[in-house]
N, C-alpha and C positions, 0 to 999 in steps of 0.2 A: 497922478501915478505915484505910487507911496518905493521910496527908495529901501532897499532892500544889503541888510549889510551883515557882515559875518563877525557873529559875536562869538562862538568858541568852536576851538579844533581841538579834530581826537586823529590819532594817525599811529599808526603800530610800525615798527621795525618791518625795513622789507628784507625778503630774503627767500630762503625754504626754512619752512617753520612745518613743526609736526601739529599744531592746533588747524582743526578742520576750518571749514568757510564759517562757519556758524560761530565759532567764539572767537576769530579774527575781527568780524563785526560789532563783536559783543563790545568787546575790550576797545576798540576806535568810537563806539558811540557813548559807552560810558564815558571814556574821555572826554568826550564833547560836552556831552551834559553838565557833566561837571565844571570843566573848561568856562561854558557859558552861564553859569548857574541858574541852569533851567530845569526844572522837576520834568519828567516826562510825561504828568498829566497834560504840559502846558503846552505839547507841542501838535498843531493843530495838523500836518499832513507829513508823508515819510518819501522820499525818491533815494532809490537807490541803482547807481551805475550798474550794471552787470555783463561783461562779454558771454563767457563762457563758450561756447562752440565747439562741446563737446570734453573744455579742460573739466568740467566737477560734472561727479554724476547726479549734483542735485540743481534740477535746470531751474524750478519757481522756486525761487530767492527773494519775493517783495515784503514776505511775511517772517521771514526770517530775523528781523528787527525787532520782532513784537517778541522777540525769545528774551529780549533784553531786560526789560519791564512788563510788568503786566498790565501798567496805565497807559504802553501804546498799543493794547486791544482795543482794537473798531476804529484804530487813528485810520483815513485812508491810504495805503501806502501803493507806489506805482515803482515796477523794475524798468530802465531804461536802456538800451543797449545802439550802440553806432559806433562800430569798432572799437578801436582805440579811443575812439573819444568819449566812449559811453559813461566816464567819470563827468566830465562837463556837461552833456546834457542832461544828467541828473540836476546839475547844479543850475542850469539856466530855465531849467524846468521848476524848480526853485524858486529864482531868482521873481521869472513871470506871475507864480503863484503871489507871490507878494507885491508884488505891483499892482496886480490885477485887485488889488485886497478878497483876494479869497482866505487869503491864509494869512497870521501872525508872528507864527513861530512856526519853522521849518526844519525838520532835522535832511541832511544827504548825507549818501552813504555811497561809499564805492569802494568796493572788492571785490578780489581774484586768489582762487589757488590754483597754482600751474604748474608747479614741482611735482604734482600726482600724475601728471596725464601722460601716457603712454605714447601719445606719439603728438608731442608738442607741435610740430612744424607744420602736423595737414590740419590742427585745429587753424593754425593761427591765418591757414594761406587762405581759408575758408571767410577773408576778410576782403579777396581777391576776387576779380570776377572768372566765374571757373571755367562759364564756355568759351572763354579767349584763352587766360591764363593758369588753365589746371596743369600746364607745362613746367610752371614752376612749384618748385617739389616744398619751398620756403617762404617766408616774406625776407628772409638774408635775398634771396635770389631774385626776388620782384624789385629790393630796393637798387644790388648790383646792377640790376639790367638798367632803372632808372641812373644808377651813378654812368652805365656805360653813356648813355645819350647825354647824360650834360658835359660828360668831357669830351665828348666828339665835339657838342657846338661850342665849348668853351676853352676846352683845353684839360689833358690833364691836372687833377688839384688833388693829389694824393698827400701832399704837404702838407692843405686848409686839413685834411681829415684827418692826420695825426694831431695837429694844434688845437682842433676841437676834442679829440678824447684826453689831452694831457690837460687840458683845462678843466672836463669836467670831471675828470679824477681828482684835479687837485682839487676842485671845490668840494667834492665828495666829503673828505676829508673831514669838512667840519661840520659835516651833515650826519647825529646821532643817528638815525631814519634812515643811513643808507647800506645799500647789499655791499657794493663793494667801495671798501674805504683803502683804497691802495691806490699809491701815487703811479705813476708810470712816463717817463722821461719820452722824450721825441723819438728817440731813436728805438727803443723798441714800439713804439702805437707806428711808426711812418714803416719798417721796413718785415714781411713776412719771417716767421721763426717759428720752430716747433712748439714754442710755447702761445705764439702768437699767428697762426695758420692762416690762412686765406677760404676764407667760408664760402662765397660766392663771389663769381666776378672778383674786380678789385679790390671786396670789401676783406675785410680782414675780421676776426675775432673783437680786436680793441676799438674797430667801427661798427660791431654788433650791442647794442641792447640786452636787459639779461633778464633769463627767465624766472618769475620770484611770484611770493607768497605775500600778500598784504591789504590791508582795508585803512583806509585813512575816512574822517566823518566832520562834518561840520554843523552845523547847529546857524541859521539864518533867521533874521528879524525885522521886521521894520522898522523904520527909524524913531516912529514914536517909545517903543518900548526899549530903547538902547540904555542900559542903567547911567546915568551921569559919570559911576567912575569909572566906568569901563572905555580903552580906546579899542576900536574896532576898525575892522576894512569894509568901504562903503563900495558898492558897486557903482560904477560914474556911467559904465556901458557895458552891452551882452552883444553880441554878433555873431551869427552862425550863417555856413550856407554849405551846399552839397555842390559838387561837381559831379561829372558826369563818374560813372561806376569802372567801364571798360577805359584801359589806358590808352588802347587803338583811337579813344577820340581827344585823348590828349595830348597836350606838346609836353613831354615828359621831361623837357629840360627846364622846366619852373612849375612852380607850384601857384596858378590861377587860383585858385579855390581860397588857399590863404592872403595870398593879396588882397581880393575880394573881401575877404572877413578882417581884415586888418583895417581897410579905410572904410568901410563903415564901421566898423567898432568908434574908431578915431570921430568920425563925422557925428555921431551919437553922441558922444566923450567933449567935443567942443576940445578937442587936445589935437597934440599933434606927438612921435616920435621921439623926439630931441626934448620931450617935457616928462618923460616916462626915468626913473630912477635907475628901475633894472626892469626885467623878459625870463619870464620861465617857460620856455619852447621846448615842443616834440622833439627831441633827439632820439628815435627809435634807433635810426644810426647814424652817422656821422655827416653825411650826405645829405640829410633831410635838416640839419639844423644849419649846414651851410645854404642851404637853399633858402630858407626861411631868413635867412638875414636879405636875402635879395629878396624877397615877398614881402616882408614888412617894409619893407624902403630902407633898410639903414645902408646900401649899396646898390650899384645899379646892376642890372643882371646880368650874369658871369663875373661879378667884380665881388661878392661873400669872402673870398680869401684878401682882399683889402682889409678889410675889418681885425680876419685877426692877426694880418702882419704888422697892422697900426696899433694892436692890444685894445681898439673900442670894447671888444666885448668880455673882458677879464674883469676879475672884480674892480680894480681901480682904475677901469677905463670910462668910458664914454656913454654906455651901454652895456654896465655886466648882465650876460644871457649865462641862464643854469647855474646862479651862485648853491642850489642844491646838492649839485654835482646833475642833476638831469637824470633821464632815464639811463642814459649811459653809467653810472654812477649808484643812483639812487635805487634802480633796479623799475620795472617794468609791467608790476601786477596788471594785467590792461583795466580792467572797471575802477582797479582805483588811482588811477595816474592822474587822470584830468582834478579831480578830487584834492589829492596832495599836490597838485601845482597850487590848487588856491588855495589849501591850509596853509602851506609854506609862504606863498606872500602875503598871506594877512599876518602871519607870524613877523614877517618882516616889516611890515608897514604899521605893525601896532608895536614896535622896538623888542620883540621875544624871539627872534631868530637867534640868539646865542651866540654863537664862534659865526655862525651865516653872516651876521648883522652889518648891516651898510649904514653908513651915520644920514641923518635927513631924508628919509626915503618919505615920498609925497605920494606917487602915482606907479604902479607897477602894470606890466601886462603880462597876460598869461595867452601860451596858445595851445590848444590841445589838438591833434589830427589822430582821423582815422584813417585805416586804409591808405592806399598810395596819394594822398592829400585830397582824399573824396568827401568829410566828414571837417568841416574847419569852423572850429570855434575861438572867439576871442572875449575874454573877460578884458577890461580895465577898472580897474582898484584905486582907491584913494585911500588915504590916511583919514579917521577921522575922529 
């Protein structure tokens, strides 16, 4: 099985941007190409992340690549979609291609425009299962109702959820790529304010996700073809699994699905947690990334707010999660999220993260979910 590793990233400013789906892609894969100094005759198949769900009126998006170059006419190209995570299954759909040696060079692509769409909130709950939960008018509301049940079993942790957004705003900060680059202190992310409202349930504004415009691309190879001077991100392991769709069959106070895909990742990987540098995690809102610190294992469950009372997951801690600044931060394009988690840690693992950059970084993990954690994928990355 031929290892499979990421030679160049392309990745556009998130935000709201007035350039269509179409040249958001352009501009993220020309990156790439270039990035990885690959001709685009050379690149032998196309996967591109895509949600949509009704945010762009243009649903077949696989061929939309081929606008880029005209040397990737008759490349095969596939659109892939699973919620939020629909950037990583691009990418391990990828990944397989190269292992399998079907393919040598791989271009992925994942993008979203979601600044156009008229009614943001029933595309996005349309990720939701609708014969149980078309009650909820949001995915703010699907994830409030999940934050309601973990602090019933666990206890209120409206604290851990301030700590988690002033973290990834501060990481924000030195992330060019992100929507919003503005610090924000404990006391307004922890306590509701006009400026800072309560969206659903307990969640708040500064524990929502934002809604943004963007396509991040990458450019994947097997390891025969890695040029000598080039350093790259090796893939070590791919792991994905689904959970059940309705939340009625879930314990809605942990996230099964990611734990699941965590230790097989690991178990693949021949690694373990504690060997991992940094974690670029779904933080669609603040709740889901305290959650996922108890799914990966860096905490036992209902103990996530340990982690960041002890600073494990800050950048000079133990475990920094989201040195990007996160979805929270970085902003939330859905098709290309999973996508830019792993531009950004190959950026960091081949020493080009910038003001991001962590010294010695070896091994990173990415996790990307869809849905109320029904769609769990994990990359681990090495340095190589």
């Amino acid at each position: 099985m031929k290892n499979a590793h990421i030679l160049g990233v392309g990745h556009t400013p998130f935000g709201k941007h007035d350039a269509n789906l179409e040249e958001l892609i352009r501009l993220a894969v020309t990156e790439a190409l270039d990035d990885a100094e690959v001709d685009a005759a050379d690149v032998d198949e196309i996967f591109v992340g895509h949600f949509n769900a009704g945010l762009s009126k243009q649903e077949f998006v696989s061929s939309l690549v081929l606008q880029v170059d005209p040397a990737l006419r008759f490349k095969p190209a596939h659109r892939l979609e699973n919620a939020c995570a629909s950037g990583s299954a691009a990418v391990h759909a990828a990944v397989r291609a190269i292992q399998s040696g079907q393919a040598q060079r791989v271009l992925v692509v994942g993008a979203e425009k979601m600044t156009d769409c008229p009614d943001i909130g029933g595309a996005l709950a349309r990720a939701s299962y609708l014969a149980e939960e078309s009650r909820f008018d949001s995915f703010a509301a699907v994830f409030g109702h999940i934050a309601d049940h973990y602090f019933e079993r666990y206890g209120e942790q409206l604290d851990a959820l301030a700590q988690i957004a002033v973290k990834n705003h501060a990481n924000g900060l030195n992330n060019p790529y992100a929507q919003l680059r503005k610090a924000f202190d404990y006391e307004f992310c922890r306590y509701p304010s006009d400026k800072n409202p309560q969206v659903a349930g307990q969640l708040k504004r500064t524990d929502c996700s934002l809604v943004s415009d963007g396509a991040a691309a990458l450019v994947l190879t097997a390891e025969n073809l890695v040029p000598a001077h080039k350093p790259t991100a090796r893939f070590s392991s791919i792991a994905q699994v689904n959970d059940f769709l309705p939340m009625s069959r879930r314990d809605l106070s942990k996230l099964e699905g990611c734990e699941a895909a965590w230790k097989k990742a690991f178990q693949q990987a021949d690694l373990s947690l504690d060997q991992l540098d940094f974690v670029e995690t779904h933080d669609c809102f603040t709740v889901a990334e305290l959650m996922q610190y108890e799914a990966m294992g860096l905490t036992a469950y209902g103990e996530g707010y340990v982690a960041l009372a002890e600073g494990w997951t800050a950048p000079d801690g133990y475990l920094p999660v989201n040195l990007s600044g996160g979805l929270k931060s970085k902003g939330h394009p859905i098709g290309a999220t999973g996508v830019s988690m792993h531009a950004l840690s190959a950026l960091q693992l081949t020493g080009r993260a910038g003001a991001m950059q962590q010294s010695d970084c070896r091994y990173g993990g990415v996790f990307n979910m869809g849905g109320t954690g029904v769609a769990n994928y994990v990359s681990i990355l090495a340095a190589a």
